[in-house]
N, C-alpha and C positions, 0 to 999 in steps of 0.2 A: 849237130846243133839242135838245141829245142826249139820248136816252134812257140809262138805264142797262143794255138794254138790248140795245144798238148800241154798244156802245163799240169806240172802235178800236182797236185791237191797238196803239199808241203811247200809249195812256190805259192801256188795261190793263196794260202791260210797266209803266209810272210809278207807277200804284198799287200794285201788287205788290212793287213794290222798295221802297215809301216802307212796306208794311208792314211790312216785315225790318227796314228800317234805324230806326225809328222805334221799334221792337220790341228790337231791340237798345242803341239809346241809352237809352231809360226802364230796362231793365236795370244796364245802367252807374250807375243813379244808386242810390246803397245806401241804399234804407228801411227796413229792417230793422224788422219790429212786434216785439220782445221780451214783449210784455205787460208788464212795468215801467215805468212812467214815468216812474224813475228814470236809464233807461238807452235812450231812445225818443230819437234826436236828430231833426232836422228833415228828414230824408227824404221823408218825405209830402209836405210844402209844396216841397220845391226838384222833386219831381216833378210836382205842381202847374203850375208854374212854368213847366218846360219843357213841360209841354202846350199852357199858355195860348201859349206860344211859335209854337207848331206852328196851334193856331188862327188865331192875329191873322197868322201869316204868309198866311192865306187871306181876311181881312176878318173873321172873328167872332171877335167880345168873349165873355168870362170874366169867370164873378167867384169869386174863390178866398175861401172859407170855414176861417176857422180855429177851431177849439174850443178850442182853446191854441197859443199860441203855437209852431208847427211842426209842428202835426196837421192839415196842408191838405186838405180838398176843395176841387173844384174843377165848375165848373157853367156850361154854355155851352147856347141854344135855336136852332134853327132851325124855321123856320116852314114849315108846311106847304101844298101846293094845296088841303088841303080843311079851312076854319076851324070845319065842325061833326063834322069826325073827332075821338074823343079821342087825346092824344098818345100819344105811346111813350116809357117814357124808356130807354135808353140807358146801361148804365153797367157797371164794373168800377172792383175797387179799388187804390187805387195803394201799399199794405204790404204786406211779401213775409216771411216768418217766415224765422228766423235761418240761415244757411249755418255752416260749418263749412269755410273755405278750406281745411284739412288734408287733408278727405278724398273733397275733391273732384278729378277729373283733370283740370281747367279752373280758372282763377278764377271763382268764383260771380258775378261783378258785373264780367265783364269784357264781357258782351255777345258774345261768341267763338263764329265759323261754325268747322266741321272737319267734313270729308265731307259737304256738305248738310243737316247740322242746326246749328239757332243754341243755344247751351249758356247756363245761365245762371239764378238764382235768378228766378223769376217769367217764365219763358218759357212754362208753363202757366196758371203761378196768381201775377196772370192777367194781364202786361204783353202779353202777346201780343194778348187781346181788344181791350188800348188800341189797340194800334199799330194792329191792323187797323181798326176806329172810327174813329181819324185817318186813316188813308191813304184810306177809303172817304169821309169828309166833306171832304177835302181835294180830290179828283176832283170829289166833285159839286160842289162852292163854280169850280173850275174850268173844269168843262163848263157851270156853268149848268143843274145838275138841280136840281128843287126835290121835296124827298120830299111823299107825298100827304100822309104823316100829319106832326104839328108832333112832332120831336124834340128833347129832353131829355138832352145828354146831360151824364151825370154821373159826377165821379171820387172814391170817397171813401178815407178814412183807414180803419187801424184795424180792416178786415173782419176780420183773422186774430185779433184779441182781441172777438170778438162786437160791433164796431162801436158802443164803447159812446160812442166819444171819435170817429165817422164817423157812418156812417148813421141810426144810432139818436140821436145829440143832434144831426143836423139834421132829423130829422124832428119830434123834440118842438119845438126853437126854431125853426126856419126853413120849417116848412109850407108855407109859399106861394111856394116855390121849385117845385113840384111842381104848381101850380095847372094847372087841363087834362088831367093827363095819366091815364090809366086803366089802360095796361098797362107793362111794362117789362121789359129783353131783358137777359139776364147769362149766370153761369156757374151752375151745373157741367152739362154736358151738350153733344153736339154733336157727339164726337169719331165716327169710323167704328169699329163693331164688326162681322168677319165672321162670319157665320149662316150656314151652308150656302149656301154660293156665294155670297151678295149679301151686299152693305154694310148694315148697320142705322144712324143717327144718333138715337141715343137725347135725345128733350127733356124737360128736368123739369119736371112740369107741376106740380109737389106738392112738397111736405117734411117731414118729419117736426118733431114737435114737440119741444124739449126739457123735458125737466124733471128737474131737478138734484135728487135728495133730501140733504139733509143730516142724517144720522139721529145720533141721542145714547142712551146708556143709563146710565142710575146705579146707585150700590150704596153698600155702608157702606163706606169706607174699611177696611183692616186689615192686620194681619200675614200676610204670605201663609203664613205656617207654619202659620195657623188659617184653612181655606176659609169661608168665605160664601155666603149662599143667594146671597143677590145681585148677584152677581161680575157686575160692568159690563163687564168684558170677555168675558166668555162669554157674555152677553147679545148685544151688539154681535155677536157672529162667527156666534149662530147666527140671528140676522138679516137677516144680508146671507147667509150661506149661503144660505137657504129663497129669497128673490128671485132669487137667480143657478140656484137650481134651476127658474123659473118656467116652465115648457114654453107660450110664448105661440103661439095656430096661428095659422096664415095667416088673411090677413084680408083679402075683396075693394075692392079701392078702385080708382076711374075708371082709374088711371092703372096700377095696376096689371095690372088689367082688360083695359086697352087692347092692355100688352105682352104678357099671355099669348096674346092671341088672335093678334098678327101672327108671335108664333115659332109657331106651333099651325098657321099657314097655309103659312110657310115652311120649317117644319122636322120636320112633321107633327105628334100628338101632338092631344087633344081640344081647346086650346088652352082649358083652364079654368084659373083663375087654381089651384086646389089640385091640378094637379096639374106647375106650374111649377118647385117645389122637386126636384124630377127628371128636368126638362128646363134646370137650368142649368148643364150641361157643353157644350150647345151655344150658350153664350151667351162660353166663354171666359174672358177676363180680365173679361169686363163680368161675370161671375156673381156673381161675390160682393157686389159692389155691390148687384145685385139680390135676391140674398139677404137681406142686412141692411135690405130696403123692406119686403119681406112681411109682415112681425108686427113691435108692438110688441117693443123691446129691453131689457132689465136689464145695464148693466156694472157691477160696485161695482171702484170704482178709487180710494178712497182710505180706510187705516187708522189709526188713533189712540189712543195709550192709554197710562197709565202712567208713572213717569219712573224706576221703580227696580226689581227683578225679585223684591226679597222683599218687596215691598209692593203691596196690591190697591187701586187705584186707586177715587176715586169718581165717575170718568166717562169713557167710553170714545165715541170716534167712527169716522165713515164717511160717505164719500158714494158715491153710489150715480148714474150717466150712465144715464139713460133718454132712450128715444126712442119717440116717440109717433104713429100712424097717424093720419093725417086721420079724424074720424067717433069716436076715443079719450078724447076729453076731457074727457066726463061720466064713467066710469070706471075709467080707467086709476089715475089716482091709490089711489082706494079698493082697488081690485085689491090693488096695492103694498100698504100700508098693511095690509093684512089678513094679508100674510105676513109682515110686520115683527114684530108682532104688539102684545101690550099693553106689554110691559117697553119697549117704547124709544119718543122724542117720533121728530117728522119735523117739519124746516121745509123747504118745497118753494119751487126756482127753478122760473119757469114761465113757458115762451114758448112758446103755440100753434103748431101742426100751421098751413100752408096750402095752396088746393090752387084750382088755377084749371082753367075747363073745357079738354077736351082738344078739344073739337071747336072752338073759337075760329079765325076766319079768319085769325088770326094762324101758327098752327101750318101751317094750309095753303098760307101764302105761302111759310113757310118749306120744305116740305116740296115744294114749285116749283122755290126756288128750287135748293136740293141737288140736285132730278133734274139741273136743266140744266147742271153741272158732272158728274154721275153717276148717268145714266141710268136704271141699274138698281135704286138703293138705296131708301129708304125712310124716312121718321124714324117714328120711334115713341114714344110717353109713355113716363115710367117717374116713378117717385115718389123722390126724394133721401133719404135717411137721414141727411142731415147738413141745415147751414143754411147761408144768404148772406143777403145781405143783401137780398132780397126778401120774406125776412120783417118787415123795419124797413117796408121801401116796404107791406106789404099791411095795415098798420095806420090808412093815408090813402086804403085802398080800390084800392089797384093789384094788375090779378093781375100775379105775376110767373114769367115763364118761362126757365128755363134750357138755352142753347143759344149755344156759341162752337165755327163750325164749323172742323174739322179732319178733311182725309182722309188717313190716316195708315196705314203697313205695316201688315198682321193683327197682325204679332207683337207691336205697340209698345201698351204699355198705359199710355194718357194719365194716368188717374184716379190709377194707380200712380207717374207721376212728380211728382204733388202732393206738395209738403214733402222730396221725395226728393234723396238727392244725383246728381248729376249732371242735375239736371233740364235737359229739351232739348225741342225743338219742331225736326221738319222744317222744312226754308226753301220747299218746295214744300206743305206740309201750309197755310202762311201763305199763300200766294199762292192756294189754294181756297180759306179763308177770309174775304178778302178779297171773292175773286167774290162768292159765297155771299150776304156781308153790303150787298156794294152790292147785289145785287137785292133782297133784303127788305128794307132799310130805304127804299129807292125806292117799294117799293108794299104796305108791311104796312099 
C-alpha cells in the first residue's frame, strides 16, 4: 500500500491538478444563496450532484439530502484503519452569496485561471476546500490509502444564510448521519500570514457567539408639534447609542492565549494576551480579524420608526449584532440589557459561543503536516469572530476546527477576498493545499 506519504511525484502532479480543475468546475455551477427563498434556485443540489459525480467516479456512494426541493447536501463515508478512533467529519459548504457580473473583471462563475490565479465566486468561500477534499480522496480511493481515522465527508446548503435550510435542519432531522464522528475540519482559517520572517497558519479553534438583540421602545402616539415625555424614538436612539458606547476589554481565552504567546515569541513583546491589541500591526491583514476575537462586540445595524415626520410614532425599533467570547454566556446578555436600560423590551436571538481544545492531536497533525510543505511556519490558534457551520455540528458534541490550507503572497489577504469582488485563489496556493490536506486526513 502507498502511504500518503510517498507519493509519487505522477500521483502528486494528478492530484494537484484534479484540485484546480475540480475547483474550477463547482465554480461554474451558480448557487448563488440570496437569503430569499423566493429567489434560491437549485444550485446547491446540481452542485451536489456533481460531487457525487466526482465520487462514484472513484467507487464511493453518496447520499444527497434535500430540505426542499434544490437545497442539496450531500454526504459520503469513508472507513477508517482504526474502528475505535472517533471520526472526522470533513466538510464545506457548497452556497456561495450573490456576485455582481457588472463589477467584476472576470465572469464570477466562469471558473477563469489568468496569470496563476483561478478567479471566481467561491474560489475562497469555500469551493476551493471541496475541490481540494475531492482531489485528496480521489488519490487515496486510487493508491489504496485507507485514512486511520473513519471520515465523514460532508457538503452542505445554505451556510451563507446561517445554515438554517443546511447544516442546522440536518442536524435536528438527520443526527445519525453523524454517528462516530467527534471532530470535524472546515473553514475559516488556514491561509499563510507573514510575522516577522515566518509564515504563521492561523487555526480556529473557537467562535464567537451570536446574539442578535431586537430591541423595541414605546410611547404615546402624537402630534410632533407637541413633544412627549415618551418619544419612542428618542428612547430607541439613546439605547443603542449607550451599547455602541460599551468599551468591552479584552478578554483571555485558550485560543486567544495561545496566539498572543506565539507572536510574543516570534515577534518579541511579553506575549500576554492584554497586551496584543498593540502588537497587531505585526500581524498585518490578519489584525483585524484578530482584533474583532478579543472582546465581546456591540454592532447596532438596524433602525426603525415612524411613517410620517409630523407625527411621533408609538413604536420605534433596532437590532443590535453582538458577538460573544467563549466563557460570555452567563453575562453578556445582562451586561447589554443594563445599558439598554428600563424604557425599551429586548427579544434575543441566541446561538452559543464554541471552543474546542487547542492542544488536541488533531492540531498537531496538522501543524506536521504544513511544516513538511513549509518548513519554517507554524500554525497557531486563534478564536473566529464570526460563525460556520461548526457551530450546527458542536451541538451533537463535535469539536469543530477551522483550517483550509493555503500558502499564499504576504501581500494577498485571503479573509478579505470573502464575499469580495474579484474573489481568486492562487492555482499554486491549491496545489499546497491539497498536500497539506492529504497528509492530515491520512493520519489525523
Amino acid at each position: 500500500m502507498t502511504d500518503a506519504h510517498e507519493m509519487t511525484d505522477e500521483a502528486r502532479e494528478r492530484m494537484r491538478a484534479e484540485a484546480v480543475s475540480i475547483t474550477a468546475d463547482l465554480v461554474a455551477i451558480d448557487s448563488t444563496n440570496t437569503g430569499d427563498p423566493a429567489t434560491i434556485g437549485d444550485g446547491e443540489t446540481r452542485v451536489c450532484l456533481r460531487i457525487a459525480e466526482y465520487l462514484r467516479e472513484v467507487g464511493i456512494d453518496s447520499e444527497l439530502v434535500e430540505s426542499v426541493p434544490g437545497r442539496g447536501s450531500l454526504f459520503a463515508r469513508m472507513e477508517g484503519e482504526d474502528p475505535h478512533a472517533g471520526g472526522l467529519v470533513v466538510h464545506g459548504h457548497v452556497d456561495v452569496v450573490p456576485a455582481v457580473a457588472e463589477d467584476w473583471s472576470v465572469p464570477p462563475f466562469a471558473g477563469e485561471i489568468r496569470d496563476g490565479w483561478l478567479y471566481g465566486r467561491g474560489t475562497v468561500d469555500m469551493k476551493n476546500m471541496i475541490g481540494m477534499i475531492l482531489a485528496v480522496v480521489r488519490h487515496y480511493r486510487r493508491e489504496g490509502i485507507v485514512p486511520r481515522r473513519s471520515l465523514l465527508l460532508a457538503f452542505f446548503a445554505d451556510e451563507e444564510a446561517a445554515g438554517i435550510m443546511g447544516a442546522k435542519w440536518i442536524v435536528r432531522e438527520r443526527p445519525e448521519l453523524f454517528d462516530g464522528m467527534t471532530q470535524a475540519l472546515s473553514e475559516v482559517g488556514g491561509w499563510s500570514v507573514p510575522v516577522a520572517g515566518r509564515r504563521l497558519y492561523p487555526i480556529a479553534i473557537a467562535e464567537k457567539g451570536v446574539a442578535w438583540a431586537k430591541v423595541t421602545a414605546h410611547g404615546a402616539a402624537a402630534h410632533a408639534s407637541r413633544p412627549t415625555p415618551d418619544n419612542a424614538v428618542a428612547a430607541i436612539a439613546g439605547a443603542v447609542h449607550r451599547v455602541a458606547g460599551i468599551d468591552f476589554p479584552v478578554e483571555p481565552t485558550e485560543a486567544n492565549t495561545a496566539l498572543a504567546a506565539a507572536v510574543g515569541r516570534i515577534a518579541g513583546g511579553s506575549g500576554d494576551v492584554a497586551e496584543l491589541p498593540d502588537r497587531l500591526e505585526v500581524l498585518g491583514h490578519f489584525g483585524p480579524l484578530v482584533a474583532a476575537s478579543l472582546s465581546h462586540t456591540a454592532s447596532p445595524t438596524v433602525l426603525s420608526a415612524g411613517y410620517k415626520t409630523n407625527v411621533i410614532p408609538t413604536e420605534a425599533h433596532a437590532e443590535i449584532d453582538c458577538r460573544v467570547l467563549p466563557g460570555g454566556e452567563e453575562t453578556f446578555r445582562a451586561e447589554v440589557e443594563r445599558e439598554l436600560g428600563p424604557d425599551v423590551s429586548v427579544e434575543w436571538i441566541w446561538q452559543p459561543p464554541i471552543a474546542a481544545p487547542a492542544d488536541a492531536p488533531l492540531v498537531d497533525v496538522i501543524g506536521e503536516a504544513v511544516r513538511e510543505s513549509d518548513p519554517d511556519s507554524l500554525v497557531v490558534p486563534y478564536l473566529l469572530p464570526a460563525s460556520t457551520d461548526n457551530k450546527h455540528l458542536s451541538e451533537l458534541g463535535i469539536d469543530g476546527y477551522g483550517f483550509v490550507p493555503l500558502r499564499v503572497p504576504d501581500e494577498f489577504d485571503v479573509f478579505g477576498h470573502f464575499h469580495a469582488v474579484d474573489e481568486r485563489v492562487p492555482v499554486d496556493a491549491l496545489h499546497f493545499g491539497a498536500d497539506v490536506l492529504a497528509r492530515v486526513l491520512r493520519s489525523a
